[in-house]
C-alpha positions as CSV (number, residue, x, y, z in Angstrom):
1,X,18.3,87.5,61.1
2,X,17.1,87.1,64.4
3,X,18.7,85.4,67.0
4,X,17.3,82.1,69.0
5,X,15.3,82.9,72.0
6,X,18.1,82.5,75.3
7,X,17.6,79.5,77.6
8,X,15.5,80.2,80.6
9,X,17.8,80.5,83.6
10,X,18.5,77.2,86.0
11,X,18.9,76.4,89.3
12,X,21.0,73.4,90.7
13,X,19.4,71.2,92.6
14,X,22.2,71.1,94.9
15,X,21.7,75.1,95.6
16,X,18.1,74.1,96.4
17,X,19.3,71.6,98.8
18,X,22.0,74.1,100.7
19,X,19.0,76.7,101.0
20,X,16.7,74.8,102.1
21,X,19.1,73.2,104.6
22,X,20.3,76.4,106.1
23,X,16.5,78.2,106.1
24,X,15.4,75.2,108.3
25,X,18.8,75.2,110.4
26,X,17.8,79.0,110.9
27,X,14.2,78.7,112.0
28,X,15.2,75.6,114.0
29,X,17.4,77.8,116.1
30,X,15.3,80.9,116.5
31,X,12.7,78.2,117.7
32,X,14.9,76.6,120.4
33,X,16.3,80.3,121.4
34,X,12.5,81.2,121.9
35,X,12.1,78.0,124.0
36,X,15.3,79.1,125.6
37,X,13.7,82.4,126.4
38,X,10.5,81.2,127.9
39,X,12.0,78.7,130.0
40,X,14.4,81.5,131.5
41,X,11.3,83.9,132.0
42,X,8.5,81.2,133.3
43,X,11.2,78.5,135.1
44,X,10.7,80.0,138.4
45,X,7.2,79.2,138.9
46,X,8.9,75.3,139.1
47,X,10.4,76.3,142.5
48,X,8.5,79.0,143.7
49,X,4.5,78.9,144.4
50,X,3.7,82.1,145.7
51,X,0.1,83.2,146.5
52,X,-0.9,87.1,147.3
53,X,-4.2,86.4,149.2
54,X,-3.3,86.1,153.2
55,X,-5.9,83.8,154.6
56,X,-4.7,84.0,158.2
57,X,-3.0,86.0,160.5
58,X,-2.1,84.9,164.1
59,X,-4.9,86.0,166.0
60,X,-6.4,82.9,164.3
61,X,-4.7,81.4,166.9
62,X,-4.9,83.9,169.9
63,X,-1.4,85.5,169.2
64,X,-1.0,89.3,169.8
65,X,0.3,90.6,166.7
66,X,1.3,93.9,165.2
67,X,1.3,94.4,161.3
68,X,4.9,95.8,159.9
69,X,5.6,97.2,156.5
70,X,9.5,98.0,155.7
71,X,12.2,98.8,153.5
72,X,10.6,102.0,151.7
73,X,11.6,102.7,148.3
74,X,12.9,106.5,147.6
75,X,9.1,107.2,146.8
76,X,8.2,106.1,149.9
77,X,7.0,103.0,148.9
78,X,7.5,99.9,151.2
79,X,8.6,96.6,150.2
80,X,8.1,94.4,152.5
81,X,5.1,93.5,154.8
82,X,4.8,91.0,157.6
83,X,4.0,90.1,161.5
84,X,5.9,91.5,164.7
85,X,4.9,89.0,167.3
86,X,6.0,90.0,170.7
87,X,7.3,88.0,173.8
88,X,4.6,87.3,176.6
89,X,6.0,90.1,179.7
90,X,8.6,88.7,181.3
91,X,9.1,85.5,179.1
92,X,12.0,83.1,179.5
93,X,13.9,83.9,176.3
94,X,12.3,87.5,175.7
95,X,15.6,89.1,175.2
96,X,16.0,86.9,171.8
97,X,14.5,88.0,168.8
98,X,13.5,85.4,165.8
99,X,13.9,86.6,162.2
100,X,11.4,83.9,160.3
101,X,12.0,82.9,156.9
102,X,8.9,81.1,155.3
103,X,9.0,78.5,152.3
104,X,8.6,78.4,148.8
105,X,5.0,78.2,148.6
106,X,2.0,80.3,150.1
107,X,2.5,83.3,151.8
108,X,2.5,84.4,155.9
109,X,-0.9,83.1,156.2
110,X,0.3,79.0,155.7
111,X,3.0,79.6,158.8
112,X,0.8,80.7,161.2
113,X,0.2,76.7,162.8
114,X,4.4,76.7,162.5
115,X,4.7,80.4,164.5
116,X,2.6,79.2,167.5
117,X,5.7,77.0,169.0
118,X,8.2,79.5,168.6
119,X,5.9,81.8,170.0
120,X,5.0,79.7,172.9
121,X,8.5,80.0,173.7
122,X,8.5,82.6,174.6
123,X,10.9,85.1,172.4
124,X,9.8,87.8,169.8
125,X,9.6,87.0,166.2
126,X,9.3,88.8,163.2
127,X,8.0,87.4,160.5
128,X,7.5,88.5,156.4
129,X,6.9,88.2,153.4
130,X,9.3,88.2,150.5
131,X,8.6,90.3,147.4
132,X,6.3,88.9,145.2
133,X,4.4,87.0,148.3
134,X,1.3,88.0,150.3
135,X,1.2,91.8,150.5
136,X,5.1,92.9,149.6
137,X,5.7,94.4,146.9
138,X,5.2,92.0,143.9
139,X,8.2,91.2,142.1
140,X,9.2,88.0,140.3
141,X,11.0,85.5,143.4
142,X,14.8,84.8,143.1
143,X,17.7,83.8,145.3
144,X,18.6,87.1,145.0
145,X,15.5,88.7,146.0
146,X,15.0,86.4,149.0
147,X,18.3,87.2,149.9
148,X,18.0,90.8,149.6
149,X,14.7,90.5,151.1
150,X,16.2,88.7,154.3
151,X,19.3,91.3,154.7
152,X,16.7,94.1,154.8
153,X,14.5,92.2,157.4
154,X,17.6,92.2,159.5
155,X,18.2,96.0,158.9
156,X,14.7,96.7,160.1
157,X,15.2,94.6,163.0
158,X,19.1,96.3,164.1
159,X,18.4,99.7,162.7
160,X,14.6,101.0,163.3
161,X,14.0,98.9,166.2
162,X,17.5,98.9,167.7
163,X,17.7,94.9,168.4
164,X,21.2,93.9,168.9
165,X,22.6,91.1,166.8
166,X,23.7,88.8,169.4
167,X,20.2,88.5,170.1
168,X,18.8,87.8,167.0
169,X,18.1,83.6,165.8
170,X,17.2,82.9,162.0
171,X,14.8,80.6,161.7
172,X,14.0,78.8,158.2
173,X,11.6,76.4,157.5
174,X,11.9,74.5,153.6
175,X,13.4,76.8,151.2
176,X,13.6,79.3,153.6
177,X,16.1,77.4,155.5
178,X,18.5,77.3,152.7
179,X,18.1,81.2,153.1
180,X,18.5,81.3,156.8
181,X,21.6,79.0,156.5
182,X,22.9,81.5,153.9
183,X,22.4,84.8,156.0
184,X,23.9,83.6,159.1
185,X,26.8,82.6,157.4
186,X,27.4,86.1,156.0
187,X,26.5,87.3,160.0
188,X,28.7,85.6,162.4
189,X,27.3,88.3,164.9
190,X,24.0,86.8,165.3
191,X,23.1,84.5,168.0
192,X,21.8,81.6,165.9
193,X,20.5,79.8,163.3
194,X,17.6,77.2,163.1
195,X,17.1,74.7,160.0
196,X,13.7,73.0,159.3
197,X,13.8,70.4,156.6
198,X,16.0,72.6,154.7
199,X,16.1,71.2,150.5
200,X,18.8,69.6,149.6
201,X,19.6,70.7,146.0
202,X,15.7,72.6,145.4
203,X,17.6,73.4,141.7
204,X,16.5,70.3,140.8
205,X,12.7,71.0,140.6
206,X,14.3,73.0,137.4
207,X,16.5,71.1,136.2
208,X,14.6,67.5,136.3
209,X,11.1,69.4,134.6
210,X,11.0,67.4,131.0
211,X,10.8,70.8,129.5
212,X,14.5,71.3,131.8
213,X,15.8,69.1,129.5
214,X,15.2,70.7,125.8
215,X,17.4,74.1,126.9
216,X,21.0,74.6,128.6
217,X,18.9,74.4,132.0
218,X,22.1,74.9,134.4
219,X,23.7,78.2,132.5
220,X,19.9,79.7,132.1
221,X,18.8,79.6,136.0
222,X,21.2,80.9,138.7
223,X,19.4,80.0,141.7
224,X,20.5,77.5,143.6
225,X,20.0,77.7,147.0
226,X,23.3,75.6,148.1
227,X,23.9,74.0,151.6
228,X,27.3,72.6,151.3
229,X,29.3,76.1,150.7
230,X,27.2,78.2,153.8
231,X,27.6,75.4,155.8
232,X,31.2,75.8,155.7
233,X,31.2,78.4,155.9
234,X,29.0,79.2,159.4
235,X,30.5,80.5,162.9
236,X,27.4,80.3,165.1
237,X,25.1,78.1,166.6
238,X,22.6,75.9,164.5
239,X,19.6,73.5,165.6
240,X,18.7,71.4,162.9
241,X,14.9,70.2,163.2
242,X,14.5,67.1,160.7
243,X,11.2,65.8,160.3
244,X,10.7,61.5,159.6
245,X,7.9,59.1,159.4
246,X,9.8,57.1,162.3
247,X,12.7,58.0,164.6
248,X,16.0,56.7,163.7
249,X,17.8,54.1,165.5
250,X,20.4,55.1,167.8
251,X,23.5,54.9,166.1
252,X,21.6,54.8,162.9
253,X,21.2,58.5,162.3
254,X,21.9,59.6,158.8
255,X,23.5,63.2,158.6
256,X,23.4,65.3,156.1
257,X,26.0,66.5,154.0
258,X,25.6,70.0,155.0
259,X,25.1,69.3,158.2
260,X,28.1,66.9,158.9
261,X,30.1,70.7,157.0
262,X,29.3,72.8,160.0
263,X,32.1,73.1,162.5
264,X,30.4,75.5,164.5
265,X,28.3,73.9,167.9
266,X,25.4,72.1,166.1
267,X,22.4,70.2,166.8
268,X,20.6,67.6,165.2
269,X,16.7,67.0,166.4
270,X,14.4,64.3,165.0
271,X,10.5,65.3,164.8
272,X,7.8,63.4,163.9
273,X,6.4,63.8,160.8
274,X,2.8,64.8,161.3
275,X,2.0,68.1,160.3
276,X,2.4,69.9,163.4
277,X,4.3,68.3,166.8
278,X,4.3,71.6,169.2
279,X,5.5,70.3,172.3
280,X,8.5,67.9,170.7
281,X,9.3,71.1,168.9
282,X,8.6,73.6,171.6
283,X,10.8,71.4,174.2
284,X,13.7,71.4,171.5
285,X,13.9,75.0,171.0
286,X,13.7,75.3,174.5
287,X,16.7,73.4,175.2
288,X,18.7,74.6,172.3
289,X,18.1,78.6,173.2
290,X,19.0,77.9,177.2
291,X,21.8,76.8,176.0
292,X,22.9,79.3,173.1
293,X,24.1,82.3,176.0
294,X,26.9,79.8,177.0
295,X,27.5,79.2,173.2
296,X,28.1,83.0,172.3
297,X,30.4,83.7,174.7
């Protein structure tokens, strides 16, 4: 006698469900770690806007300069390209030397207009450009970079040329000022530090991008570029060269957070907001680096 064929097997609807459920829960989150992933790797091209080609170099504008390459690898290699712009013989402030920090975006070639008033000055400067800008070796731009970038530039300037600190400004213009405020807080040996429109909070061109928003922004992106804690943090002399549509009315001056931090001798100048104001600018640093050898005493 045979026996009756078995039932086919059958599956719960309920195990469907539960597998279903945790197959899309699983591709869900390899799909928001991937997004996670790209945003970490691509989220600095929000705050940095480097370019490689070097349009303009300051004979553009009748300034002798010499082309400088630094910080060789172990092969040899350099890292670091850039300007040395010396002092006109026997020029007011030729015994100070300005280490130039650039911004964010561009290369050398968009700060020659800005390196003709400090020049005009009448003190050296040596200006470069970070890895991954202009002609340095190309790597991907970071706080950490820029600031290893900057300690190096300072090396160069104390070591191979044999430039004593207390003769050495930073000078920071955007971005680069959130630098220059860092580095002369780590060097209360140096003579000074000057601030053009430094960012307040620049994380924020992260952290406000729509895309920002879809991943854990704050913990994936460690640059941050903060004013408050330096600030507190400096010893020397700072000049502080804010640019508005209008000048403020007296007693009406708005100070910065940063700014109002710095216990050190400080100084606060308005400038107009054109692109370029030479002589306002020129007459300021003037003023401020008469002043700074009475400062550093």
């Amino acid at each position: 006698m045979r026996n009756p064929a078995a039932p086919p097997p059958s599956v719960s609807g309920r195990w469907l469900l539960t597998t279903l459920s945790i197959a899309l829960a699983g591709a869900s989150l390899c799909c928001w770690g991937t997004l996670c992933l790209l945003f970490w790797q691509g989220s600095w091209q929000l705050l940095y806007h480097p370019a490689a080609e070097v349009a303009r170099t300051p004979a553009s504008l009748g300034m002798a300069f010499d082309p400088v390459a630094f910080a060789a690898t172990e092969t040899g290699q350099t890292r670091l390209t850039g300007w040395w712009i010396p002092a006109a013989p026997e020029a007011r402030f030729g015994r100070f030397t300005i280490l130039f920090l650039h911004g964010q975006s561009g290369n050398l070639g968009n700060s020659v207009d800005g390196l003709m008033p400090i020049h005009e000055v009448g003190v050296n400067v040596l200006a470069f450009d970070y890895r991954g800008y202009g002609q340095s070796q190309f790597a991907r731009p970071s706080e950490a970079h820029w600031r290893e970038d900057a300690e190096l530039a300072l090396k160069y300037l104390t070591g191979t040329r044999q430039i004593a600190p207390r003769t050495i400004v930073v000078d920071g213009e955007g971005l680069g000022a959130n630098l220059a405020l860092e580095v002369a807080a780590a060097h209360p040996d140096l003579a000074g530090v000057i601030l053009r429109d430094p960012i307040p909070e620049p994380a924020n061109a992260i952290f406000n991008d729509a895309r920002g928003k879809l991943v854990p922004a704050r913990l994936l992106v460690r640059d941050r570029y903060d004013l408050d804690r330096p600030a507190v943090a400096l010893r020397i002399p700072s000049l502080w060269l804010l640019r508005i549509a209008s000048p403020p009315n007296p007693g009406m001056v708005e100070e910065s957070s940063a700014f109002k931090k710095v216990s050190a001798h400080k100084m606060q100048v308005w400038l107009p907001a054109q692109t370029s104001a030479p002589k306002e600018e020129s007459d300021s640093l003037s003023r401020w680096l008469g002043d700074l050898p009475a400062l550093t005493r």
